[in-house]
C-alpha positions in Angstrom: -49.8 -119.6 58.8 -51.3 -121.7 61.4 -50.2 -125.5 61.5 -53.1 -127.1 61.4 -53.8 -125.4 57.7 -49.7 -125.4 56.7 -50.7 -128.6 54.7 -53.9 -127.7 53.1 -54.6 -126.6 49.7 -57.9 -123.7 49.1 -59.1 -126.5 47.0 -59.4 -129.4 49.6 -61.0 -127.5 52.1 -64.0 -128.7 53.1 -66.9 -126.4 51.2 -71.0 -126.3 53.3 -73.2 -127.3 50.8 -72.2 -130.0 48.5 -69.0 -131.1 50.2 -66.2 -130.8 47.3 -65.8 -127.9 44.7 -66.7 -130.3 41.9 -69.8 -131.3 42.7 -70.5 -127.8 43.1 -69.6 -127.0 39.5 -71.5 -129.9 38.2 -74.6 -128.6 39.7 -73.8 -125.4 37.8 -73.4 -127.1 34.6 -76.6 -128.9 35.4 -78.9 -126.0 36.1 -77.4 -124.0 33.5 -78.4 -126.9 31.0 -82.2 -126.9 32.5 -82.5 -123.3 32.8 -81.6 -123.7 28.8 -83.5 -126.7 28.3 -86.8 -125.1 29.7 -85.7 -121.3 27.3 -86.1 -123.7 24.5 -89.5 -125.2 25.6 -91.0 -122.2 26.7 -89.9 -119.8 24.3 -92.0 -121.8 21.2 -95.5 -120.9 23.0 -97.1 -117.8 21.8 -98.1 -115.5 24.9 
């Protein structure tokens, strides 16, 4: 393994988009939750 990465967890690495693996679940939770949110809404209108 190379040294510069010896001390580095998969985890802690730096991720492109949002910057830590975290945010990047929150923003899963919080589109799943609209995507739901907007089901609910727009499933009550007749087509």
């Amino acid at each position: 393994m190379p040294q510069e990465t010896a001390g580095r967890r998969d985890d802690e690495s730096q991720v492109p988009l949002f910057g830590t693996w975290p945010r990047i679940y929150g923003a899963v939770v919080v589109s799943a939750l609209v995507v739901m949110m907007l089901l609910t809404l727009f499933s009550g209108w007749p087509f």
